[in-house]
N, CA, C and O atoms as a GROMACS GRO file, in nm:
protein
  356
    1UNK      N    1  -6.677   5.945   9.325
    1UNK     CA    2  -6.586   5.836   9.291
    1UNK      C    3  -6.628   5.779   9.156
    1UNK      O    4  -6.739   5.734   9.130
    2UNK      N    5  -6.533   5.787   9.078
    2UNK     CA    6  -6.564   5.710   8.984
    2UNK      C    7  -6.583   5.561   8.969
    2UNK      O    8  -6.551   5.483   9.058
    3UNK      N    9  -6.638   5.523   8.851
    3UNK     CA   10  -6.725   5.373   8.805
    3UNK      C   11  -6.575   5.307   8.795
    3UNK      O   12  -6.486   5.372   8.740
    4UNK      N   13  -6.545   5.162   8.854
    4UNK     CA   14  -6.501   5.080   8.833
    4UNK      C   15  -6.543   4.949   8.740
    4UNK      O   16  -6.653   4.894   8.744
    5UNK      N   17  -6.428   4.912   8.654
    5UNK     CA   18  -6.480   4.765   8.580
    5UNK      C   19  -6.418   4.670   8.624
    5UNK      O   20  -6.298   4.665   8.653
    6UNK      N   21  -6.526   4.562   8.634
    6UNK     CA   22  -6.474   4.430   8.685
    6UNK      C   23  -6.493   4.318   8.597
    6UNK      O   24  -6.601   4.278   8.553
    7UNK      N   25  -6.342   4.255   8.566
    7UNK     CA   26  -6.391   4.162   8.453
    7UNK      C   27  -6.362   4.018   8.512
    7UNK      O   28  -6.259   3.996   8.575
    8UNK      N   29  -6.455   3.924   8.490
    8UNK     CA   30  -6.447   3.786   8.578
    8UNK      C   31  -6.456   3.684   8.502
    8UNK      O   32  -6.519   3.711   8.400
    9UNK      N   33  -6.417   3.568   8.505
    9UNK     CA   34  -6.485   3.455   8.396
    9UNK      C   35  -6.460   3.344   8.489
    9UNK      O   36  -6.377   3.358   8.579
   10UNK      N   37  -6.529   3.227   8.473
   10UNK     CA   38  -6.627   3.132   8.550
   10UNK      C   39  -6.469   3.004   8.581
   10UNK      O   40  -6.484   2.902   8.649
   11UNK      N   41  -6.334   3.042   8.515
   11UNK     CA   42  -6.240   2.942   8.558
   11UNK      C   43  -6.126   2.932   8.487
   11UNK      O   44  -6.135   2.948   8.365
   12UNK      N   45  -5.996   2.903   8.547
   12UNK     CA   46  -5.900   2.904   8.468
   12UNK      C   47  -5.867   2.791   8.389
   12UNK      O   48  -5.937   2.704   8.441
   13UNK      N   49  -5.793   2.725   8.278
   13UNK     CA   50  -5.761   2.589   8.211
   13UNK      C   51  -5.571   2.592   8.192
   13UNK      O   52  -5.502   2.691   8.169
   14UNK      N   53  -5.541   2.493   8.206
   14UNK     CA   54  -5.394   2.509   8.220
   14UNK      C   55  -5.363   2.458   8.011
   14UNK      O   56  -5.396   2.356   7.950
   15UNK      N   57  -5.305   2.559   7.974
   15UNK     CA   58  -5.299   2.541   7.837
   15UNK      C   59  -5.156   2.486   7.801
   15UNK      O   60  -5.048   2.531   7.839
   16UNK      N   61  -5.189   2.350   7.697
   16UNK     CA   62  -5.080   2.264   7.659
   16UNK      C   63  -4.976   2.336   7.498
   16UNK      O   64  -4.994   2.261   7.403
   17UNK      N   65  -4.898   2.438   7.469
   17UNK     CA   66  -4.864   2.475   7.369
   17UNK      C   67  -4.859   2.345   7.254
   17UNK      O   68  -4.852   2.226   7.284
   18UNK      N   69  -4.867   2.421   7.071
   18UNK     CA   70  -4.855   2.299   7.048
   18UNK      C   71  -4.826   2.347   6.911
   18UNK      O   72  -4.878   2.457   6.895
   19UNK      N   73  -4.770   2.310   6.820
   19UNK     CA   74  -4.750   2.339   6.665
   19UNK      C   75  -4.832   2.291   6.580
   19UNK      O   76  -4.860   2.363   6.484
   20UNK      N   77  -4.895   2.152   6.590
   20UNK     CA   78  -4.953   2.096   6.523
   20UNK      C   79  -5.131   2.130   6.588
   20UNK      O   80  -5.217   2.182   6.517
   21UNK      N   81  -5.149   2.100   6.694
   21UNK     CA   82  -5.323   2.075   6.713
   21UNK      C   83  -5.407   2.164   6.798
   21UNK      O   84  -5.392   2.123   6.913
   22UNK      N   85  -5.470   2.241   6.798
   22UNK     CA   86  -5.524   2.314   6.872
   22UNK      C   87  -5.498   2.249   7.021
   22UNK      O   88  -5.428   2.148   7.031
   23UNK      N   89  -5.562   2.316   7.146
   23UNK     CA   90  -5.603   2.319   7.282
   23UNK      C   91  -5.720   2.180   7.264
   23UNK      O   92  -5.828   2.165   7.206
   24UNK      N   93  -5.649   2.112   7.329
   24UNK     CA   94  -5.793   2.007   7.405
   24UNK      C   95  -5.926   2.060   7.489
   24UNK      O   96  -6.036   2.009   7.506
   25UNK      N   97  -5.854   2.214   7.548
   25UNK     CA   98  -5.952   2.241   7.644
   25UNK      C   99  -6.064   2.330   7.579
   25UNK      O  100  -6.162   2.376   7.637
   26UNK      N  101  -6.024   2.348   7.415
   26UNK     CA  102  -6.126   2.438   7.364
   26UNK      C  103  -6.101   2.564   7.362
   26UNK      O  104  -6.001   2.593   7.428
   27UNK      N  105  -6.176   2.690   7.289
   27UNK     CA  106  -6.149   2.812   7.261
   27UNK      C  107  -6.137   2.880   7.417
   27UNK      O  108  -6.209   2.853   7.513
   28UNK      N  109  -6.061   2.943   7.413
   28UNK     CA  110  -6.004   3.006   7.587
   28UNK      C  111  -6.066   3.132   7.532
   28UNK      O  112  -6.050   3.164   7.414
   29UNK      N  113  -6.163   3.234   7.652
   29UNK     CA  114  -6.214   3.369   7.583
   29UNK      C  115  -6.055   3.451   7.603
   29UNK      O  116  -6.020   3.536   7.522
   30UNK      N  117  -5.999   3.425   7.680
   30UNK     CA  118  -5.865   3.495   7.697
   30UNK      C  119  -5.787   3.425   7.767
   30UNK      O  120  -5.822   3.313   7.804
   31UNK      N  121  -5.640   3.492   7.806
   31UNK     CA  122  -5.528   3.416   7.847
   31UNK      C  123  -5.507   3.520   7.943
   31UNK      O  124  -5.549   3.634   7.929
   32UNK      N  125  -5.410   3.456   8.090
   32UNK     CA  126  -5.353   3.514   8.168
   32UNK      C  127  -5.240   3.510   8.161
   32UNK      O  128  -5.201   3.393   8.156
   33UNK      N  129  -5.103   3.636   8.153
   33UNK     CA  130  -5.003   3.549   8.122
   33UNK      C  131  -4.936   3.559   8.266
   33UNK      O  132  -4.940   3.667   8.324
   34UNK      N  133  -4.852   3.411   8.348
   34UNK     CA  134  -4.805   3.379   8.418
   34UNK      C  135  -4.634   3.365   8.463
   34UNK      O  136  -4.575   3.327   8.565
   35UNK      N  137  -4.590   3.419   8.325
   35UNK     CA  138  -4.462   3.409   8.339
   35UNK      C  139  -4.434   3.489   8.232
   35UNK      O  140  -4.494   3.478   8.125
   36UNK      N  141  -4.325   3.588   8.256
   36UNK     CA  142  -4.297   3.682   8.108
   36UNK      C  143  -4.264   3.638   7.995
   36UNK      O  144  -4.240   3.520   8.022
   37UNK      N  145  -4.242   3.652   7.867
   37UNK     CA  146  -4.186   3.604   7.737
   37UNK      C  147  -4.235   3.663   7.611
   37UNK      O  148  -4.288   3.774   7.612
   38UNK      N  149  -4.220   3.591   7.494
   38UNK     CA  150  -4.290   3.580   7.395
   38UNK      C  151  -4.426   3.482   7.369
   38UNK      O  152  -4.461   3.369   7.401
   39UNK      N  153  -4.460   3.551   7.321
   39UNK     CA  154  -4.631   3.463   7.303
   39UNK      C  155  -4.667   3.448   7.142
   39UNK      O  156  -4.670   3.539   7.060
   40UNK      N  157  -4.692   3.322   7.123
   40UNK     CA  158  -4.797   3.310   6.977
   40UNK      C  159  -4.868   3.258   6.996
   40UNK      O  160  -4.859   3.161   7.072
   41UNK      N  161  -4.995   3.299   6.928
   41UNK     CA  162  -5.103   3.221   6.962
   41UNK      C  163  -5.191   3.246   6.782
   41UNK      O  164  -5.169   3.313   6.681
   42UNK      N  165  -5.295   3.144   6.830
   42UNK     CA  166  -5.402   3.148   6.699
   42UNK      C  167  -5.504   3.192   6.783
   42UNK      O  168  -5.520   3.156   6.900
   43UNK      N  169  -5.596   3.298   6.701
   43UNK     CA  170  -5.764   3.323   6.744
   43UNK      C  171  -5.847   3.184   6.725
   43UNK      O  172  -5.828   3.065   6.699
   44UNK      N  173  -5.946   3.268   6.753
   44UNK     CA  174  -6.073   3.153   6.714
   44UNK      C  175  -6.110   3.177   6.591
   44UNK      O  176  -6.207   3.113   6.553
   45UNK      N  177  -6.054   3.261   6.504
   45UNK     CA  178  -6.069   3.335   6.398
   45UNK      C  179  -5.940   3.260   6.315
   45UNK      O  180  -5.929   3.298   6.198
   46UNK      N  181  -5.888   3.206   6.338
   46UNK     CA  182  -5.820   3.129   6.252
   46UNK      C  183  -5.664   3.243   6.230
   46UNK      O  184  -5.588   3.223   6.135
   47UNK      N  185  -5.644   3.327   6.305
   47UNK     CA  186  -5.555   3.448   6.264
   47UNK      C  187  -5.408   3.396   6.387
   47UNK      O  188  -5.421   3.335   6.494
   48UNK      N  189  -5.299   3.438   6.335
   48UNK     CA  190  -5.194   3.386   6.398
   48UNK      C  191  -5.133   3.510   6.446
   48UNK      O  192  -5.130   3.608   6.371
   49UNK      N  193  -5.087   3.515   6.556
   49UNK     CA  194  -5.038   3.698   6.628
   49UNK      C  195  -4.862   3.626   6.715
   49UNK      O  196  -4.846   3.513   6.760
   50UNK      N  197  -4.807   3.688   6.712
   50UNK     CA  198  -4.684   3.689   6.777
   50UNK      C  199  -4.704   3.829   6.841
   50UNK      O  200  -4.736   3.933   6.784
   51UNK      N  201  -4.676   3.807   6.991
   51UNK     CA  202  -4.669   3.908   7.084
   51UNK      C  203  -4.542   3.944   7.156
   51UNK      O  204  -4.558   3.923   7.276
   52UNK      N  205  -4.406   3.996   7.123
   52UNK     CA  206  -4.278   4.016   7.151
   52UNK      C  207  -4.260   4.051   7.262
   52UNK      O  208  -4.143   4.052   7.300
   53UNK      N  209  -4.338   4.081   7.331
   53UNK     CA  210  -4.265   4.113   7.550
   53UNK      C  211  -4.409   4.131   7.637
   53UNK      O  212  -4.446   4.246   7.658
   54UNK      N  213  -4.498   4.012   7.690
   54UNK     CA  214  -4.606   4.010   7.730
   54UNK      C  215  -4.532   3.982   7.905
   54UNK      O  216  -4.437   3.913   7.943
   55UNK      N  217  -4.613   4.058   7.964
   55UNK     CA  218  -4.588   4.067   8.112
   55UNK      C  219  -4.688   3.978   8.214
   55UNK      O  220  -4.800   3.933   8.188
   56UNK      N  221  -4.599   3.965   8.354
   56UNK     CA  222  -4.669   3.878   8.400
   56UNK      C  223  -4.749   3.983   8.447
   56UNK      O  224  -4.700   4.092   8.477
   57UNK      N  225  -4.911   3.950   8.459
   57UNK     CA  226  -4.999   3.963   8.499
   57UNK      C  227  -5.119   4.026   8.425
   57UNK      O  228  -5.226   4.062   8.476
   58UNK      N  229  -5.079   4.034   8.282
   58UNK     CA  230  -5.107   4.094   8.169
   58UNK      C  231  -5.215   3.973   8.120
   58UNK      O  232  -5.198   3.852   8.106
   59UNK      N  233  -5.329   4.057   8.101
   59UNK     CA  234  -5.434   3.955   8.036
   59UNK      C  235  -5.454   4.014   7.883
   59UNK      O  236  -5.442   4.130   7.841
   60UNK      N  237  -5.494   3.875   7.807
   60UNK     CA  238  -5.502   3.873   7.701
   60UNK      C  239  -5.669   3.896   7.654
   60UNK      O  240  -5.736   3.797   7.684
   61UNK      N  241  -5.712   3.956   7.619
   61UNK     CA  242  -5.885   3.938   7.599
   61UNK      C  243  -5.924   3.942   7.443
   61UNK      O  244  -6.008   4.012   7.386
   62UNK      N  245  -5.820   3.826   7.383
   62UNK     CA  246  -5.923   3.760   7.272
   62UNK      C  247  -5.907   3.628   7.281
   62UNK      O  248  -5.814   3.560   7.324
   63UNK      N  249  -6.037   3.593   7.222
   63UNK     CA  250  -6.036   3.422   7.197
   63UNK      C  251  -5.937   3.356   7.152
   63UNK      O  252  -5.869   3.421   7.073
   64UNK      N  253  -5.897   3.235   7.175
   64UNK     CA  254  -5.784   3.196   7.165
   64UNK      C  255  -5.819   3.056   7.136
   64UNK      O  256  -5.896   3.005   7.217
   65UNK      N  257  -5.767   2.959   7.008
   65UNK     CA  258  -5.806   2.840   7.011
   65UNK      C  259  -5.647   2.770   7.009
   65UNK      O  260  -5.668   2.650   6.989
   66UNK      N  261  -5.508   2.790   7.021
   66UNK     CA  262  -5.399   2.730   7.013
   66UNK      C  263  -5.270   2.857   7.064
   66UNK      O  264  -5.258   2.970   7.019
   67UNK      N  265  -5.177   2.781   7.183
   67UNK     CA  266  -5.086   2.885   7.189
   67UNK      C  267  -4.921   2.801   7.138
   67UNK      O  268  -4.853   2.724   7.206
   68UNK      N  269  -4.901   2.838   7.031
   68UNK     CA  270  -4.794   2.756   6.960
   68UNK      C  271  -4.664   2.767   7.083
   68UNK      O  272  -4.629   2.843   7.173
   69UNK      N  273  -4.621   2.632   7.021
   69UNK     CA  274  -4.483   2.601   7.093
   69UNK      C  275  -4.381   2.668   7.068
   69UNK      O  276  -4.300   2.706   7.153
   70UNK      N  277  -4.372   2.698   6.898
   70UNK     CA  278  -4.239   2.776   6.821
   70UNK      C  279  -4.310   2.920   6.884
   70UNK      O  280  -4.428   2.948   6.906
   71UNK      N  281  -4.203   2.985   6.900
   71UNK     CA  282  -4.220   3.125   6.906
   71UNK      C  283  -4.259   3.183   7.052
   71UNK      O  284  -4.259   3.305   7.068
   72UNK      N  285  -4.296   3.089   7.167
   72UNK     CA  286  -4.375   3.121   7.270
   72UNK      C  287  -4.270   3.080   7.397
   72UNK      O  288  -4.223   2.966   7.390
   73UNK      N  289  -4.236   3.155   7.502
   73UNK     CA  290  -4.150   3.153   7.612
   73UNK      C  291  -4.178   3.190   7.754
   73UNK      O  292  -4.111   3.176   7.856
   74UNK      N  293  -4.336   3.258   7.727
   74UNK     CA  294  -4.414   3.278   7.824
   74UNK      C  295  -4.513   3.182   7.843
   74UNK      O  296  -4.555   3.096   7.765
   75UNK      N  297  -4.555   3.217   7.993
   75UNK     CA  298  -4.602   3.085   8.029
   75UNK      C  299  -4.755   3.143   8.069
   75UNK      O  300  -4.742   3.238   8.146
   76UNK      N  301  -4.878   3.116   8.042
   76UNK     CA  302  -5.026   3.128   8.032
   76UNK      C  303  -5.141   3.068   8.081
   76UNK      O  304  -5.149   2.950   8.050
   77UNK      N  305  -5.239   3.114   8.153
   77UNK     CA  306  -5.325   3.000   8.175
   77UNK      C  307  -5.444   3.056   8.090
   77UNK      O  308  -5.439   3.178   8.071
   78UNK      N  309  -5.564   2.979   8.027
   78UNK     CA  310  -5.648   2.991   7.975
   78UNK      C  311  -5.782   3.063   8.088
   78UNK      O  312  -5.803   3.029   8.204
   79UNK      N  313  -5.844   3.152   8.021
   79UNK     CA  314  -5.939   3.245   8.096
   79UNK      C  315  -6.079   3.128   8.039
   79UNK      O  316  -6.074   3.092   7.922
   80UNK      N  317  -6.179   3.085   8.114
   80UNK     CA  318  -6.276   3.011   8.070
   80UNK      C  319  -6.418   3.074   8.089
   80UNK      O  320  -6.447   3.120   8.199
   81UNK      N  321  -6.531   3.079   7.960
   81UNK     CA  322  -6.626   3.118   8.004
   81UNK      C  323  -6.616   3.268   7.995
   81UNK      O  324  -6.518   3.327   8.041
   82UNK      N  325  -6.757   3.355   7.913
   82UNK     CA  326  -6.752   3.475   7.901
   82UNK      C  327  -6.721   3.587   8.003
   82UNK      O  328  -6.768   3.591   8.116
   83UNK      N  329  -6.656   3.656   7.961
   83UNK     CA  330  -6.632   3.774   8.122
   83UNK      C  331  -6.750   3.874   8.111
   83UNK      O  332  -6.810   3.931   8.020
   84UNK      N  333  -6.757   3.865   8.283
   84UNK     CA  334  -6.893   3.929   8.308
   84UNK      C  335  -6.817   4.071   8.337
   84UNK      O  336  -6.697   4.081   8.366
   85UNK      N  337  -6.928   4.200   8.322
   85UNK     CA  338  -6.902   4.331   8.297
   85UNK      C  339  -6.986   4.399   8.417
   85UNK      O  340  -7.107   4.413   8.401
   86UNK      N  341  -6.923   4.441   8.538
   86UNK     CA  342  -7.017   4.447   8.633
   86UNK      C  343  -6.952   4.638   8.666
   86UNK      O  344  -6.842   4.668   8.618
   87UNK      N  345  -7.010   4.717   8.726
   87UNK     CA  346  -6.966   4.838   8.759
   87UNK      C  347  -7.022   4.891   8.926
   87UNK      O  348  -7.138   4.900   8.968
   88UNK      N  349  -6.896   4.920   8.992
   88UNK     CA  350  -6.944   4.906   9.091
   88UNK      C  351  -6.879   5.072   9.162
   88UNK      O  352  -6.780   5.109   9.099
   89UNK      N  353  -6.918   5.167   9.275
   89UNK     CA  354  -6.835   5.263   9.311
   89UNK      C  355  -6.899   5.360   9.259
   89UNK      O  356  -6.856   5.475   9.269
   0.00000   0.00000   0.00000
């Protein structure tokens, strides 16, 4: 049987979209997305990405410090805390 990966992180944050100000809750290591749409977001890297057809259940695994209001129709929760890399099988 082959090695399985398991990726986990320590909690979810309910993320407020916004044009003007980053996340109150701080850099998210990734996003879950919860509802289908369009997605924009900023890194922690200061870089701006538009994502044109993100699915529900589709995780995002980069840092994330803002998920803009313009441009975004999907709905996300913030991934908190580094994901642990465990192999199991």
């Amino acid at each position: 049987m082959g090695a399985l990966l398991c990726r986990t992180y320590e909690d979810f944050a309910t993320l407020t979209p916004s044009d003007t100000v980053d996340d109150p809750a701080g850099c998210m290591m990734g996003l879950l997305v919860t509802a289908a749409g369009t997605l924009k977001v900023r890194t922690r890297s200061g870089k701006d990405f538009s994502l044109p057809a993100v699915v529900v259940g589709q995780e995002i695994h980069v840092p994330v410090i803002r998920v803009w209001s313009t441009g975004t129709s999907a709905t996300v929760l913030g991934l908190i805390g580094a994901p642990y890399f465990g192999k199991s099988g």
